[in-house]
N, C-alpha and C positions, 0 to 999 in steps of 0.2 A: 514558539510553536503553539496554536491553537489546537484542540482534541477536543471534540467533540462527539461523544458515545450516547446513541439513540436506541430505544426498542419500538419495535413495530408488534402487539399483540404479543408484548413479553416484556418485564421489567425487568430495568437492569439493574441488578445486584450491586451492592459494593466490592463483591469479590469477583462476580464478573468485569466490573469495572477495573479494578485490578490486575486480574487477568490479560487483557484488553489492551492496558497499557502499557504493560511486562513487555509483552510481545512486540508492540510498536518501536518500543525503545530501539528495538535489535535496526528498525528502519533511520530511525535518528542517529544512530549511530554510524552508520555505513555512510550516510549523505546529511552532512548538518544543512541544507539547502533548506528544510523542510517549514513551507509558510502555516499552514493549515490543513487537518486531517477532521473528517468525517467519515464515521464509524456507523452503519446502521443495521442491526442485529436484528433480526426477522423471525417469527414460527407463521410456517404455511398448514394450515389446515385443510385436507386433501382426503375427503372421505376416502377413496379408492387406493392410493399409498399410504405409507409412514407419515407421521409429520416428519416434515422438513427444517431443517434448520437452516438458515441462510444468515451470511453475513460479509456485505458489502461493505466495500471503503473508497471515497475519495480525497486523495491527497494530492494537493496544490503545493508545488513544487516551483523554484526558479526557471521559471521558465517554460512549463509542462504545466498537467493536469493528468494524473495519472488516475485510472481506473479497476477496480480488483471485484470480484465476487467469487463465492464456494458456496456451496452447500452438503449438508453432510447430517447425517441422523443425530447427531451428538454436537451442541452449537460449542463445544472448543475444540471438536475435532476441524469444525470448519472455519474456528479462528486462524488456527495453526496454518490450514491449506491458504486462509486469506492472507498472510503474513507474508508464506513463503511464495507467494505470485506476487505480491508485494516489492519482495524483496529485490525480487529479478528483475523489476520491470523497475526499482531505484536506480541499479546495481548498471543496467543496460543505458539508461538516461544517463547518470553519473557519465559512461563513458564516450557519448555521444557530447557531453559539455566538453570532456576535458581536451583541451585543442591538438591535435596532429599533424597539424599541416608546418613541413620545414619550411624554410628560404630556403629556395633552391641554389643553386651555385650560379653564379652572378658571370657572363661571359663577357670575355674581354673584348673590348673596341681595337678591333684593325686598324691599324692610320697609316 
C-alpha cells in the first residue's frame, strides 16, 4: 500500500503524519484490497469565516477509486470525519465485491 500525506499552505508534522496514519490503518484493515491512498491536508484562509481546516483523500482500491473530504475548525477533527466517511464508503465497496449471486436450481428436462 502506497500513502501518500500532503499539506496545501500547512506543513505536515511528523506527528501529524502519524496521526494520519493511525487512522488509515483502521481502513487497511477492514479491506486489505488497498492499492494506493492520498492524503491532502489543507488551511483555507477566509477573511470573513474561521479558518478552515480541510482534509481530502483518494484511495484507489481494486477495482474503484474512492473519494472522501471534511472539513472542520480543528484539522484532526476533520481527519477523524475523513476516516469515518472513509470507512463507509470501504465497508459499502467491500460488499458490493463480495459475490451474492446463487446457481439457481437447475430444472429437470421432461422426456
Amino acid at each position: 500500500m502506497n500513502l501518500t500525506i500532503s499539506g496545501h499552505h500547512l506543513e505536515v508534522t511528523p506527528a501529524l503524519r502519524t496521526y494520519v496514519t493511525q487512522k488509515l490503518d483502521r481502513i487497511s484493515r477492514h479491506f486489505d484490497q488497498v492499492v494506493d491512498i492520498k492524503v491532502l491536508l489543507t488551511v483555507e484562509k477566509q477573511k470573513e469565516k474561521e479558518k478552515r481546516q480541510r482534509a481530502e483523500c483518494n484511495i484507489h482500491v481494486k477495482g474503484n477509486d474512492l473519494f472522501a473530504e471534511s472539513a472542520h475548525e480543528d484539522l484532526y477533527a476533520a481527519v477523524d470525519e475523513l476516516v469515518d466517511k472513509l470507512d463507509r464508503q470501504v465497508s459499502k465497496h467491500k460488499t458490493r465485491m463480495q459475490d451474492h449471486h446463487h446457481e439457481g436450481h437447475k430444472r429437470q428436462l421432461m422426456s
